[in-house]
VEXTI-252322 format. One line per field, with one value per residue (C-alpha): residue number from 1; residue in three letters; x, y, z. Coordinates in steps of 0.25 Angstrom, whole numbers, plus 5000, padded with zeros to 4 digits. Layout:
i <- NUM	...
aa <- ALA	...
u <- X	...
v <- Y	...
w <- Z	...
END
This chain:
i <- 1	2	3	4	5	6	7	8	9	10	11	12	13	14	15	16	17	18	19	20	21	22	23	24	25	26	27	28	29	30	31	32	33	34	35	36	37	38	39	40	41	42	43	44	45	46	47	48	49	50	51	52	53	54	55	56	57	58	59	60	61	62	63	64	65	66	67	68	69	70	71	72	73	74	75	76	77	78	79	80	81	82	83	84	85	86	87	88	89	90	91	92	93	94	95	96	97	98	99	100	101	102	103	104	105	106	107	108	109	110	111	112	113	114	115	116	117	118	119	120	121	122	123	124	125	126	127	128	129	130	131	132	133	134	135	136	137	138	139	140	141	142	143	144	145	146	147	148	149	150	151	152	153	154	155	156	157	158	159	160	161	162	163	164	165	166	167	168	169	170	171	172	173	174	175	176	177	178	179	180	181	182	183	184	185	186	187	188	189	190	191	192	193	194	195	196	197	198	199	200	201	202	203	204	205	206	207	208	209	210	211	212	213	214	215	216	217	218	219	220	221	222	223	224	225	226	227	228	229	230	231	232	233	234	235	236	237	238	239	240	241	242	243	244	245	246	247	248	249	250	251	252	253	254	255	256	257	258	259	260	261	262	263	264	265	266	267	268	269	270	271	272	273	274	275	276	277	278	279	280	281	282	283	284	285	286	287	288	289	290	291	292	293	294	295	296	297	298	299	300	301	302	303	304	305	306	307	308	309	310	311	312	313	314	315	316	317	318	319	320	321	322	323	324	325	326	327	328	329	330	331	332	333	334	335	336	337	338	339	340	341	342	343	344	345
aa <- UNK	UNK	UNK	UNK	UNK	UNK	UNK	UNK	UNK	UNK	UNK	UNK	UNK	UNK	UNK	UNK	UNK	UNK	UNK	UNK	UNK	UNK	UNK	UNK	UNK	UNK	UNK	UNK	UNK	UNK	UNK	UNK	UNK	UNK	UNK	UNK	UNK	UNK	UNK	UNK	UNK	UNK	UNK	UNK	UNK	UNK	UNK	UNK	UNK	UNK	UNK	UNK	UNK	UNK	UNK	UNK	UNK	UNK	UNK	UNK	UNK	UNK	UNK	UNK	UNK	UNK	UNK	UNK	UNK	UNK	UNK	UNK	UNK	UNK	UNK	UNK	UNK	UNK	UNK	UNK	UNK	UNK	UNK	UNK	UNK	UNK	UNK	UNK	UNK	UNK	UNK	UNK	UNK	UNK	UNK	UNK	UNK	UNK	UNK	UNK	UNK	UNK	UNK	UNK	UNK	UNK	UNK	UNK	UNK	UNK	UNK	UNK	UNK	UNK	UNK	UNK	UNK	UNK	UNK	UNK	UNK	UNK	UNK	UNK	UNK	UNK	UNK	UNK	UNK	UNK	UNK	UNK	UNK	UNK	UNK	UNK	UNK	UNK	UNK	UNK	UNK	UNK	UNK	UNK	UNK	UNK	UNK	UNK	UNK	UNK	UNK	UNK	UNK	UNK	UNK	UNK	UNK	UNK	UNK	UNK	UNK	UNK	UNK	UNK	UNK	UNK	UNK	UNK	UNK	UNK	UNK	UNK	UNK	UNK	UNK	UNK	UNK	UNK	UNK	UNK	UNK	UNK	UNK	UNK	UNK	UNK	UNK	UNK	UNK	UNK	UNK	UNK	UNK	UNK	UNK	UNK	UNK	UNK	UNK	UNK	UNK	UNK	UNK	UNK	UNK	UNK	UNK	UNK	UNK	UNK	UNK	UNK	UNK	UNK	UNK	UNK	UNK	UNK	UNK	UNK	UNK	UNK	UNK	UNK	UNK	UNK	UNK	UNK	UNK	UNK	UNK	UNK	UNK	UNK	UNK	UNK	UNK	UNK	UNK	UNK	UNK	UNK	UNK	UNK	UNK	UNK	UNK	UNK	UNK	UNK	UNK	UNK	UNK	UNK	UNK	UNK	UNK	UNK	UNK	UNK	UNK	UNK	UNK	UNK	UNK	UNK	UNK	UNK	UNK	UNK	UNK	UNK	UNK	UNK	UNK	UNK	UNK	UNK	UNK	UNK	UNK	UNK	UNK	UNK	UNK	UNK	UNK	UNK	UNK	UNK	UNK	UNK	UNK	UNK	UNK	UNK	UNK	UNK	UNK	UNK	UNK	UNK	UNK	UNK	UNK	UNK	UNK	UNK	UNK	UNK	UNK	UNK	UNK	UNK	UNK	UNK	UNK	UNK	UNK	UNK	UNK	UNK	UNK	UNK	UNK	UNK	UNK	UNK	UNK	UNK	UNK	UNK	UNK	UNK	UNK	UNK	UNK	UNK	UNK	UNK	UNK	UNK	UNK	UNK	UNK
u <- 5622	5625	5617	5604	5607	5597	5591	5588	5578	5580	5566	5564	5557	5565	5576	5577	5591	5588	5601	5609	5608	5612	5625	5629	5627	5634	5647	5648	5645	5658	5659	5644	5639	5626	5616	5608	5594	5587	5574	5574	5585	5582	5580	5593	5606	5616	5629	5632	5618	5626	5636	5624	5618	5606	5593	5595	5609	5619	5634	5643	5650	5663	5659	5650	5635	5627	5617	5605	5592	5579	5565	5559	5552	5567	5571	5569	5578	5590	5590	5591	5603	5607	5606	5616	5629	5635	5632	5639	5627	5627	5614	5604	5598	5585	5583	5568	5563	5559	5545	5547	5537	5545	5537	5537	5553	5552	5542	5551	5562	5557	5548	5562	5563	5579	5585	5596	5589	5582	5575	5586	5576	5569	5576	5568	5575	5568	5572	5573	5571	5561	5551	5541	5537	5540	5532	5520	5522	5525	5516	5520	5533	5528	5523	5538	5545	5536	5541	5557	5565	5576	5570	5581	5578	5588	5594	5595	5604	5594	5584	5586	5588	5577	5569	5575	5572	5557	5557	5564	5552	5544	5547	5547	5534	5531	5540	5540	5552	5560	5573	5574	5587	5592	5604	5610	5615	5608	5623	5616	5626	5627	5629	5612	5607	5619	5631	5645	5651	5667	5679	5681	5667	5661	5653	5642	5627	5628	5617	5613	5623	5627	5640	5647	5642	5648	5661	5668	5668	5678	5672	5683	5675	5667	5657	5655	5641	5633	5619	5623	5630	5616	5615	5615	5619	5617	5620	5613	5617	5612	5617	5603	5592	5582	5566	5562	5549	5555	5567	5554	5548	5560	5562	5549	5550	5564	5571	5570	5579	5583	5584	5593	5594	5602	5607	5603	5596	5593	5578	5576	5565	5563	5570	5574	5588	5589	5598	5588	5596	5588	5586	5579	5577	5569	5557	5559	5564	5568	5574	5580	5582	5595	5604	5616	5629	5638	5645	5637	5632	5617	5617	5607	5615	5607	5614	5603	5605	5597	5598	5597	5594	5594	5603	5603	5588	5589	5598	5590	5577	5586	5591	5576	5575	5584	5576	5578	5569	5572	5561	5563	5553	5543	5542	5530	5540	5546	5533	5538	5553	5545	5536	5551	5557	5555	5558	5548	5535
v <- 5514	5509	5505	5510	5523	5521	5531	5532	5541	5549	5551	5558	5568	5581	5579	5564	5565	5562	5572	5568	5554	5558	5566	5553	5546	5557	5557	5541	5535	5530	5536	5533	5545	5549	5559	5565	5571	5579	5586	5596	5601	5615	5607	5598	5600	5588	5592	5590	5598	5609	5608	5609	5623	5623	5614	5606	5607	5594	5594	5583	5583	5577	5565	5559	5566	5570	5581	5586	5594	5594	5593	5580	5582	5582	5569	5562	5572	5571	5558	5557	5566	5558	5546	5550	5541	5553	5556	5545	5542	5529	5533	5543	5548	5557	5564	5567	5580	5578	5579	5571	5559	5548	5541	5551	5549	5535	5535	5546	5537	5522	5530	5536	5530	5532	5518	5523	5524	5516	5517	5516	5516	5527	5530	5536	5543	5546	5554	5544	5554	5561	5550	5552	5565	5565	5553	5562	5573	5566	5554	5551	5548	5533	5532	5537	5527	5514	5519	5518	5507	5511	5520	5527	5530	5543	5549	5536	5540	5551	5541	5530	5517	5512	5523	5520	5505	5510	5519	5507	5498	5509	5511	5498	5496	5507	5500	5487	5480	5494	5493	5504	5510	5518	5529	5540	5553	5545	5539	5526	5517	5522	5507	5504	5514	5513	5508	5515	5518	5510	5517	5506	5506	5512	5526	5521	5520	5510	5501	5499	5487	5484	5479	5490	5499	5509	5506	5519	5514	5508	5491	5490	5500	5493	5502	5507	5503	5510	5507	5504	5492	5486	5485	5471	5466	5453	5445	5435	5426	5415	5407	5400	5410	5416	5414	5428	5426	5424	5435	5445	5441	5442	5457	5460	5455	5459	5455	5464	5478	5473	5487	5484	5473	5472	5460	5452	5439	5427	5421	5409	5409	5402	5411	5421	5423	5440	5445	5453	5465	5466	5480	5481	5493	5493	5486	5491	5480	5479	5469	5473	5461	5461	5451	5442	5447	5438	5428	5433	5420	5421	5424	5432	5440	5451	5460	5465	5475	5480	5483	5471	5462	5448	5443	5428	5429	5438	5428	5417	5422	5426	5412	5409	5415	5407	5397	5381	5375	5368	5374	5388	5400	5403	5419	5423	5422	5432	5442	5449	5451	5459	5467	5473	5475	5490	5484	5474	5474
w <- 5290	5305	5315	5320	5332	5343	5349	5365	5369	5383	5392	5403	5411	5414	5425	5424	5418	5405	5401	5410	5407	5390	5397	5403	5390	5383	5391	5392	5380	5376	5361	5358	5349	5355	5348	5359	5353	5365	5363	5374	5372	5380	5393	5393	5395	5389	5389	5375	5369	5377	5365	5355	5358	5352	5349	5336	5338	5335	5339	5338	5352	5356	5365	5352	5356	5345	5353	5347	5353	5346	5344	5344	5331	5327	5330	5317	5311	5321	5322	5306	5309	5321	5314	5301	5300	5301	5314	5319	5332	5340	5348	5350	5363	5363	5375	5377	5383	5397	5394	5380	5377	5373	5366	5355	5353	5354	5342	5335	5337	5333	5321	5317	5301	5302	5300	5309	5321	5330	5345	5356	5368	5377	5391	5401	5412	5425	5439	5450	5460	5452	5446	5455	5453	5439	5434	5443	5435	5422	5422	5408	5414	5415	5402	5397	5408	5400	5387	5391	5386	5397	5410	5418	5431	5433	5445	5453	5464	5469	5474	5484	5481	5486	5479	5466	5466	5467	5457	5446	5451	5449	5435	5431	5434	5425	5413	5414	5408	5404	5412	5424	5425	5437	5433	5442	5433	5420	5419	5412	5402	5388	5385	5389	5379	5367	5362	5364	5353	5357	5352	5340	5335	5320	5324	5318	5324	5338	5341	5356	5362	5376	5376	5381	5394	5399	5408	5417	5428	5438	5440	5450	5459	5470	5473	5458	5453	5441	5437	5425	5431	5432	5415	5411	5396	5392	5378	5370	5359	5352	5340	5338	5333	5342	5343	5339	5348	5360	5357	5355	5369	5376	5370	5373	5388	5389	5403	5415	5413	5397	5391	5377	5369	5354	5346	5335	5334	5324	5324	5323	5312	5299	5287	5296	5296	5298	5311	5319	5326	5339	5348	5361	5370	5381	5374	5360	5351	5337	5330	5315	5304	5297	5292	5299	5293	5282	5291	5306	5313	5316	5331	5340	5349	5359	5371	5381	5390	5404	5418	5429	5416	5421	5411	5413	5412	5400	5393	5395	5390	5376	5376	5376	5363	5356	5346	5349	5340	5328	5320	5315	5321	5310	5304	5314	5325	5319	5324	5335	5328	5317	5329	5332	5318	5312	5300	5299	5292
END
């Protein structure tokens, strides 16, 4: 059956660069197969939808893009389609109308019965050199900007520096803990929102790791610097179990500019033996119960990914989660784990 497809949801108000950004990710995935669902098809202009033609149309295109325009009351439907074996999709991007309300993908989205996908995390995009006047004539736009898991301040380089600094603290007065990204020409990594699909791996449905981010550059340059360079990834392991009340309150007060987190963990609680595969983005959490494999050592493993993530700090507060007592954690500890797992009663 493979793994679950996430699907990311695009946001933003018209000229923010929401299209421009899916063209980047479009020509530098590295072999991901991407299915790009947009909703507004009349008003955008994506190089591959040009191949398409017409609403409802799908074609399968020779760099791996799977493109598709339509209404949203069609989503359920495509992304049956979308989610087919067959198919053969690693992620799925929706690009929202520029005057969509994202709440009501999001709900589409988690609400989605098929087994096969799961919420990949809401990108809002925003015009640095625009804000202003658009959040005064679009006063929802803060609303929006407080439900992202990720917000991309767009068009960076058209705004001074100093001006851009303002703007992030601006926003993330507004958000709180969401991370605050600045991008020029949308050009964000395609390793921060999905897996790339490597030359050597099965074409079958990729969950979200981090491991491997986008690399075309020369490091040998000294003045070469990408935004990008500013993504942080961190790994945790542990061989003893973990405290399932102390992993929920770090993953509910996550660390400054944590944006992704995935791995599995053992809990250290009385008859509980089950591997518990774990999914963050932005603040959306779920943990899925499964079982260890014939022969796998029980060990809790977690990757986290973010922009200026303090990783040190990060790594200590996971090690704070790692049980010491000699006494195993009674089932009510398990509360907060069940809050955050679909499948529980």
């Amino acid at each position: 059956m493979g793994r679950v497809i996430p699907v990311v949801i695009v946001a933003g108000f018209l000229g923010s660069g929401k299209t421009t950004m899916l063209n980047y990710l479009l020509r530098n995935n590295r072999g991901t197969r991407i299915g790009v669902v947009v909703n507004d098809f009349g008003a955008v202009n994506i190089d591959a939808m040009l191949v398409a033609g017409q609403v409802d149309a799908m074609v399968s295109l020779g760099n791996g893009c799977v493109c598709c325009a339509v209404d949203v009351s069609e989503l359920d439907d495509l992304f049956g389609q979308l989610a087919q074996p067959r198919s053969a999709v690693d992620v799925i991007v929706v690009e929202a109308s520029g005057l969509a309300e994202p709440r009501n993908l999001i709900r589409m989205v988690i609400a989605n019965p098929n087994p096969r996908i799961a919420y990949g995390g809401l990108v809002e995009v925003v015009d640095a050199e625009q804000f202003a006047s658009t959040s005064a004539q679009h006063p929802e736009l803060v609303t929006h900007l407080r439900m992202a898991d990720l917000v991309l301040v767009n068009k960076a380089d058209r705004v001074a520096p100093e001006a851009l600094t303002a703007l992030r603290e601006q926003i993330t007065e507004s958000v709180g803990q969401v991370p605050v990204y600045a991008t020029t020409h949308g050009r964000i990594d395609p390793g921060l929102l999905f897996d790339d699909r490597g030359p050597e791996q099965p074409k079958v449905a990729q969950q979200l790791s981090f491991d491997a981010l986008l690399d075309d550059h020369d490091h040998d340059d000294p003045d070469h610097h990408h935004l990008h360079d500013d993504y942080v990834s961190v790994s945790f392991t542990s061989e003893q179990a973990l405290n399932p009340r102390a992993l929920v309150s770090f993953l509910e007060d996550p660390p400054p500019g944590l944006f992704r987190a995935k791995g599995c963990v053992a809990f250290a609680v009385a008859g509980e033996r089950r591997k518990f595969e774990l999914h963050l983005v932005g603040r959306h959490i779920v943990f899925t119960p499964g079982t260890w494999a014939r022969g796998e050592q029980r060990v809790s493993s977690l990757v986290l990914i973010g922009a200026a993530l303090d990783a040190d700090a990060a790594l200590k507060r996971l090690h704070d989660t790692v049980f010491e007592a000699d006494t195993l954690m009674d089932e009510q500890s398990m509360l907060g784990v069940w809050r955050y797992t679909p499948s529980a009663d």
